[in-house]
C-alpha positions as CSV (number, residue, x, y, z in Angstrom):
1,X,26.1,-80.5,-68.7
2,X,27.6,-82.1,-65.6
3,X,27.1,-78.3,-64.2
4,X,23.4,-78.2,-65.0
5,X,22.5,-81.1,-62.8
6,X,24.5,-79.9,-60.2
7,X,22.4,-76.6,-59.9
8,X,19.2,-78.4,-60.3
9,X,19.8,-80.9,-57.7
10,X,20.6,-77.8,-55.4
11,X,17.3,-76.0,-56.7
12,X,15.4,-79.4,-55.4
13,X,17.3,-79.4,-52.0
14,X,16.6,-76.0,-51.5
15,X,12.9,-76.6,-50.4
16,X,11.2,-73.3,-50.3
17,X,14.0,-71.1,-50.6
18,X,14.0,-68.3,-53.2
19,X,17.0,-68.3,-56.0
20,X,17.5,-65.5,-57.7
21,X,19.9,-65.2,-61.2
22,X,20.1,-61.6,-61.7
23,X,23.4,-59.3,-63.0
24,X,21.9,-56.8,-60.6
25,X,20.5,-57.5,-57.4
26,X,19.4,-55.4,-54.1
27,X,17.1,-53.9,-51.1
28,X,14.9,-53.4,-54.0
29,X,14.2,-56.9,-54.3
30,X,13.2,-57.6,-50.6
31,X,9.7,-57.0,-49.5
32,X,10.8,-54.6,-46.8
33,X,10.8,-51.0,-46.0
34,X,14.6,-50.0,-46.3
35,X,14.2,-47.0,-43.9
36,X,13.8,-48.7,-40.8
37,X,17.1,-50.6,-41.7
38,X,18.9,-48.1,-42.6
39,X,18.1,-46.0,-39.8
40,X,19.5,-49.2,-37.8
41,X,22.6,-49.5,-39.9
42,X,23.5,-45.6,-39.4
43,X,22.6,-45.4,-35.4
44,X,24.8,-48.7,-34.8
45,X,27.7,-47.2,-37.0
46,X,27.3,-43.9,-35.0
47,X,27.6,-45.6,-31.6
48,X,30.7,-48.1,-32.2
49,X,32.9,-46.6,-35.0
50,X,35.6,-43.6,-35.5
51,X,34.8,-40.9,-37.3
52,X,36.8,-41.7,-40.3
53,X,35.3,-45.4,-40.2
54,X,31.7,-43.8,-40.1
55,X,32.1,-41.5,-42.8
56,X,33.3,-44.8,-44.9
57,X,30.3,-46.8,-43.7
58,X,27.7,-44.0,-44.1
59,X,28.9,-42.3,-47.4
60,X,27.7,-44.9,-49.6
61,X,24.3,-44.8,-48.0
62,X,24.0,-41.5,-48.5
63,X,25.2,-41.7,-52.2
64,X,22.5,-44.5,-52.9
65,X,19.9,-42.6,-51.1
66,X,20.6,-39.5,-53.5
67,X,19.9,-41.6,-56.3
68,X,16.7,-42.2,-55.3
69,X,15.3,-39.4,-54.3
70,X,16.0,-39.3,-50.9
71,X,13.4,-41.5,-50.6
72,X,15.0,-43.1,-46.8
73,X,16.1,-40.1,-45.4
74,X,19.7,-41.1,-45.2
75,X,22.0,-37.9,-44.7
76,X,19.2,-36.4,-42.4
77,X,19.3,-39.7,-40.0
78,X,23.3,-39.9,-40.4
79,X,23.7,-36.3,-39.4
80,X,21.0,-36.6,-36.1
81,X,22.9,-40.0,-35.4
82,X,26.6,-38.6,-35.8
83,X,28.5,-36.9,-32.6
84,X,30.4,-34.1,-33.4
85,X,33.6,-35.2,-34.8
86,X,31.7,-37.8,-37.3
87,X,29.5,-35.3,-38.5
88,X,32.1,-32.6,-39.1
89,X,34.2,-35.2,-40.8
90,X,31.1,-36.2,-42.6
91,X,30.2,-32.5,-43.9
92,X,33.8,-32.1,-44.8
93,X,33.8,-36.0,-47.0
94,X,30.5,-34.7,-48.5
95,X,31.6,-31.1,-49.7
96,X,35.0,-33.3,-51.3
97,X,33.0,-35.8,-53.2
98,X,29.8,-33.6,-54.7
99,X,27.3,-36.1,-53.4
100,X,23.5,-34.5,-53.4
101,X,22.2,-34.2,-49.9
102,X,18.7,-32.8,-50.8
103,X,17.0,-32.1,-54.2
C-alpha cells in the first residue's frame, strides 16, 4: 500500500500535468498533426546522418506510416529529403525488408 501513496502524492504534486497508464501509448495520443513532425524528424536526419544511420532512423517511420495508410506521407518526404547515397541505400533496405511504400 506503501506504493499507492507514493503515486498519489506524485499525482497531487504534479499540478496540471497529464498522467497517462496505458500498455500502449503514442503520436496518437497527442493533439497534434504528426506530419509536420515527421517531416522535421526526416529533413534533420537527412542533413546530419550517414546513409546507413538514415536508413535506421527513417525505416521505422516508413514502416509505421504503412500501417496507417500512408496517412503522413513518410517514404515520399524521406525520398525528397534523402541525397543520393541515402536514398539508394534506402530503396535497396526497403526492397530487403517488404515494407509497403504506397497502397
Amino acid at each position: 500500500m506503501r506504493q499507492i501513496g507514493i503515486l498519489f502524492e506524485l499525482i497531487n504534486n504534479l499540478g496540471s500535468y497529464d498522467i497517462v497508464f496505458a500498455d500502449e501509448a503514442g503520436m496518437w495520443m497527442l493533439p497534434i498533426r504528426e506530419e509536420p513532425c515527421i517531416k522535421a524528424y526526416l529533413e534533420s536526419a537527412a542533413a546530419i546522418l550517414e546513409p546507413e544511420e538514415y536508413v535506421n532512423a527513417v525505416l521505422p517511420v516508413i514502416h509505421y506510416d504503412s500501417r496507417s495508410s500512408f496517412l503522413n506521407k513518410a517514404y515520399e518526404t524521406a525520398k525528397r529529403t534523402a541525397n543520393k547515397n541515402q536514398n539508394a541505400l534506402l530503396e535497396a533496405k526497403i526492397n530487403q525488408t517488404s515494407i509497403r511504400t504506397k497502397l
